[in-house]
N, C-alpha and C positions, 0 to 999 in steps of 0.2 A: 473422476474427481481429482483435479488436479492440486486442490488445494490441497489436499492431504501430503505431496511431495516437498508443496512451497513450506507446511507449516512444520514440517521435517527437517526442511533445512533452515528454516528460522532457530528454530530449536537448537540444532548444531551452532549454528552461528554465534546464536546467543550464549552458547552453554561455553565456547570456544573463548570468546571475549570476556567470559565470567572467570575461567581459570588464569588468561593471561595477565586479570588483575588479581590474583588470589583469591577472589570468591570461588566458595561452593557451593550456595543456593541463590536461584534469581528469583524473584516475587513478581515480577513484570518485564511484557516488552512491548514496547509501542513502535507499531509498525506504522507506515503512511501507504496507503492504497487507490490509486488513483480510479476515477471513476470509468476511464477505458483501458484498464490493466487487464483486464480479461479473469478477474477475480470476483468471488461473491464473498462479501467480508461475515456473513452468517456461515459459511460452508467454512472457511476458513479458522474463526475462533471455533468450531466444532471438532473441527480437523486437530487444531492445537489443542484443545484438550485432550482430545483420543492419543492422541503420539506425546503426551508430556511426563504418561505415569512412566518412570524407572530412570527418569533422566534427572539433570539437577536441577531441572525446570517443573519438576515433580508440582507442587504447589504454585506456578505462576500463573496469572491472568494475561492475555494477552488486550492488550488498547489499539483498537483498530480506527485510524483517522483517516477519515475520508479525504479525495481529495479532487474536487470537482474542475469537470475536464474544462479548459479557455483557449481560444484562439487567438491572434493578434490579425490585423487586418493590415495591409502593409497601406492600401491606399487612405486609408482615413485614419489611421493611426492608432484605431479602438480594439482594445481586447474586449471577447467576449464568449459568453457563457456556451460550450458545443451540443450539450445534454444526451441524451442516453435514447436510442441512437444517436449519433453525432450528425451534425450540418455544422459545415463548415462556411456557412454562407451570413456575411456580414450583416445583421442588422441594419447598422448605421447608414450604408452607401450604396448595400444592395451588389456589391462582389463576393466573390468565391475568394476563401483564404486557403492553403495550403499550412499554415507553422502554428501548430500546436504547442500551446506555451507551456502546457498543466494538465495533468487524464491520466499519464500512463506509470505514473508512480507505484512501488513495489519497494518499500526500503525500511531497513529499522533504524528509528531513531532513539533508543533510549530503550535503556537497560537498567533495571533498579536489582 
């Protein structure tokens, strides 16, 4: 369970960025998660609770935003939806895309 590591160092991160503004309790942190990050956002805010008791993050929720995978098409111009497994195969024109616009997201955005 890997998320247990990632919600480890979310925890640091956060607890890191709390001090460097003089706080000492954080109440939240919203992460973004993309949907081919190789994450399960249920494992994860479980993971964040179990590693949050004795830190400054003692009392925070974690907000997990999802963040659904798109490809762009270079020949017809169209972005679109990869889903879960991924195809990277354009709708619109009926080509294979290689460039992934949005999926592999892993980031915190906000700290309260």
């Amino acid at each position: 369970m890997h998320e247990l590591s990632i919600a480890t160092a979310i925890i640091e991160r956060a607890g890191e960025l709390a001090r460097a503004d003089g706080t000492e309790a954080v109440s939240a942190v919203t992460v973004r998660v993309g949907e081919l990050a190789g994450v399960v956002p249920d494992a994860l805010s479980f993971a964040f609770e179990a590693a949050r008791d004795g830190t400054a993050l003692a009392g925070a929720r974690l907000v997990v935003e999802p963040v659904l995978a798109h490809a762009y098409c270079g020949a017809c111009a169209a972005e679109f939806p990869v889903g879960m497994p991924p195809f990277f195969w354009c709708p619109h024109c009926d080509r294979p895309s290689s460039d992934l616009r949005s999926g592999r997201e892993l980031e915190i955005t906000g700290i309260e």
